[in-house]
C-alpha angles and dihedrals in degrees: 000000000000092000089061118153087203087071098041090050085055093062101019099032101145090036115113117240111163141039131193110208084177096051098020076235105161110192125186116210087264090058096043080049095064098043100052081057091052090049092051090052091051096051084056096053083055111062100262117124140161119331097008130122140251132196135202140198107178147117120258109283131140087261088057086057094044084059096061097046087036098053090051086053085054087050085236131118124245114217112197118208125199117242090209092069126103111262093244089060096040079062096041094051090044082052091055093038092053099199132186095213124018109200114192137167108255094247087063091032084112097053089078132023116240088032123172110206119229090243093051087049100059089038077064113109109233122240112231100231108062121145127097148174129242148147097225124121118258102227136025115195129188112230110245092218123152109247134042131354114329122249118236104233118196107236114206137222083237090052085050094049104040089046086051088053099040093058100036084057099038098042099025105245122194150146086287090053102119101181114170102208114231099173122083116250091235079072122080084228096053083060104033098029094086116303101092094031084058103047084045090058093047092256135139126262120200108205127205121193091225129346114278109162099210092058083037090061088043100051095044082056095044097045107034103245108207095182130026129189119172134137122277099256090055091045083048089052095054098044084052091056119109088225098062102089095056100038106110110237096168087116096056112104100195128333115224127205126207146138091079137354116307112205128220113266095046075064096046101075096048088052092048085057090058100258130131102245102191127171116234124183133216151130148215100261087036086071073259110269108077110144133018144160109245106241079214096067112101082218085057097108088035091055105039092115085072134071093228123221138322115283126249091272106036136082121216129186131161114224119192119224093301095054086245103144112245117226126221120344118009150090136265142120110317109239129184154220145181152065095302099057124086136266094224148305115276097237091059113114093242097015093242130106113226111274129328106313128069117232106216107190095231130114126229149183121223108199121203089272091050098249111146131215126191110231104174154325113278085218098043089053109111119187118244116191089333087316125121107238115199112198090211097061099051084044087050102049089037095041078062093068115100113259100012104119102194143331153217132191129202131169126242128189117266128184106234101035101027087234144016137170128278108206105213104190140191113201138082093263124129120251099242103042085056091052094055086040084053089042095050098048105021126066114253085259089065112048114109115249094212134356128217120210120216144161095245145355130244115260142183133235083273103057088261127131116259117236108189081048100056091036078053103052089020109031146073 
């Protein structure tokens, strides 16, 4: 594997490249080395050999990371699961998968039948012999998408690599690069932002066992953190604990938000500490980084309601409803190219998207300067009185408003205009005051016809809302 920790121990061996928050493990390159080794021993022991398959369901830990570098010793794939996921799609997602050994800590051993726990694993005596040869992908990752069950995407050694590249040259990685990651490791962002970019570059990853904000801020402050990138309900936790006044961020170069959209005032109080708070965009199959707005640009603030540009090694293009590419200025669906995207999604008929770019689904919109912002899903648009509603526009501009914590929008039937949104809110603000703050900065076909108050909103594994959740409870 070119990402290999054997030949990064041999440059950078005392250098420390992990930390275990959950342990208070500290291992140099040298140490992780070993114990990639180890793991790959003990995958071994265990019946896996070249070109099998591993799944995970744990929370974030050094060991986590050794699977993944053990297993490609091995010349296997790991496939992390999310423990936040219903039992029925934890199952759907193992008989897709189709592993040989599924290794899970003992709070998440019921989520899947023949499981190993983690403790027993590494209780496991290594074979000697352990390396082995394969084809295989390293890595298979479940989308974290909003609505049904997620697709397992194969991730490659060249998607590993050229993510690795992209954002040591774009951001500037190297062996003084500290990131705590705040994201899990079933998540493509837990991995690629910036875990496996870092330890690329001959940096330092903190590692929580879960996201707590109070240890995040913590650890930010303990270690040094130079980059963050995180989703906009984490970065809101953090902002929310008592401790984030006093927690020293001087080291902190620029925070990025992606995953979703990340209003303005989640990024307020980060900018009022001093800090660079930018948007970037990607997704699983993209490698997952595709667009961002450079922290370096003197627009950068100006401009942080958009998701920037494409990065060095990715190509970026918006198609109308034909798929015919749209020039200059406009909006239509994002697709994307490169190195860093994916071939397919396992569960595809023949594992390959069709041709070279990637549709995303998603819909975005390309300004004069060729900054893009994401306005919507396609398959989350519902027609108003002949106009295209997009959920997320009407979320964003209402999620602004002071004291609203967070929102979701459906559509119900309605007589006159066949469908209209349905705010659903989280936040003490009174019903009437919202609705003049929708009808002065949204157009008549967005405002909400009627708003619904509750105590949460519905989310996904990855921290997402959940979209089949909130139609189901919201919708009609």
């Amino acid at each position: 594997m070119t990402l290999s920790i054997e030949r990064r121990a041999a440059h950078w061996g005392d250098r420390t490249a992990v930390v275990d928050v959950g342990t208070g493990e500290s291992l140099s390159y040298a140490a992780l080395a070993e114990r990639v080794e180890a793991t790959a021993g003990r995958l071994a022991a265990h019946d896996v050999d070249p070109g099998d398959r591993v799944a995970i369901l744990a929370e974030n830990s050094a060991n986590y990371l050794s699977l993944l570098f053990g297993a490609r010793r091995r010349g296997a794939t790991l496939a992390p699961v999310s423990q936040r996921l219903a039992p029925e799609t934890v199952s759907t997602l193992l008989d897709r998968i189709e592993p040989t050994l599924v290794i899970a800590d003992a709070a998440f051993g019921d989520l899947a039948a023949e499981t190993l726990t983690l403790a027993e694993f590494l209780d496991t005596e290594p074979d000697a012999d352990a390396a082995g040869e394969s084809d295989a992908e390293p890595l298979f990752l479940h989308t974290g998408g909003t609505t049904g069950v997620p697709k397992v995407v194969p991730i490659s050694e060249r998607q590993l690599e050229w993510n690795a590249i992209t954002e040591g040259v774009a951001w500037g990685l190297d062996d003084e690069t500290v990131t705590v990651s705040l994201l899990p490791l079933f998540h493509t962002g837990g991995w690629n932002l910036l875990t496996l970019p870092t330890l690329y570059a001959g940096g330092t990853v903190v590692v929580m066992p879960a996201f707590d904000p109070g240890t995040a801020l913590d650890c930010i402050e303990e270690y040094g953190a130079t980059q963050l990138f995180a989703v906009a309900a984490i970065y809101r936790a953090m902002a929310d604990h008592p401790a984030f006044e006093e927690t020293d961020v001087s080291t902190v170069d620029w925070v990025m938000s992606g995953g979703g959209p990340c209003p303005e005032a989640v990024m307020e109080p980060y900018r009022d500490r001093g800090l660079t708070f930018v948007q970037g965009y990607g997704l699983t199959e993209g490698g997952p980084n595709n667009l961002y707005l450079s922290p370096e640009r003197a627009d950068a603030e100006a401009k942080s309601d958009r998701v920037g540009r494409p990065f060095p090694d990715c190509e970026a293009r918006i198609v109308d409803g034909d798929g015919t590419p749209i020039e200059g200025e406009g909006t239509g669906e994002l697709e994307l190219a490169g190195p860093v995207t994916a071939d397919g999604y396992l569960e595809t008929e023949d594992g390959t998207f069709d041709g070279r770019w990637v549709s995303t689904g998603d819909v975005a919109n390309r300004d004069a300067e060729g900054d893009y912002a994401i306005v919507g899903r396609t398959d989350n648009m519902f027609v108003s009185g002949g106009e295209n509603v997009y959920p997320e526009e009407i979320e964003d501009t209402l999620d602004e408003y002071p004291d609203v914590d967070g929102v979701g929008v459906v559509a119900v039937p309605h007589d006159r205009w066949g469908q209209v949104p349905r705010a659903v809110v989280v936040g003490d603000v009174a019903e009437a005051t919202l609705d003049d703050y929708a009808r002065e900065h949204l157009a008549d076909f967005q405002v909400p016809e009627e708003y619904v108050f509750v105590d949460a909103l519905p989310e996904t594994g990855a921290g997402k809302l959940d979209r089949d959740a909130l139609r189901a409870e919201h919708g009609q």
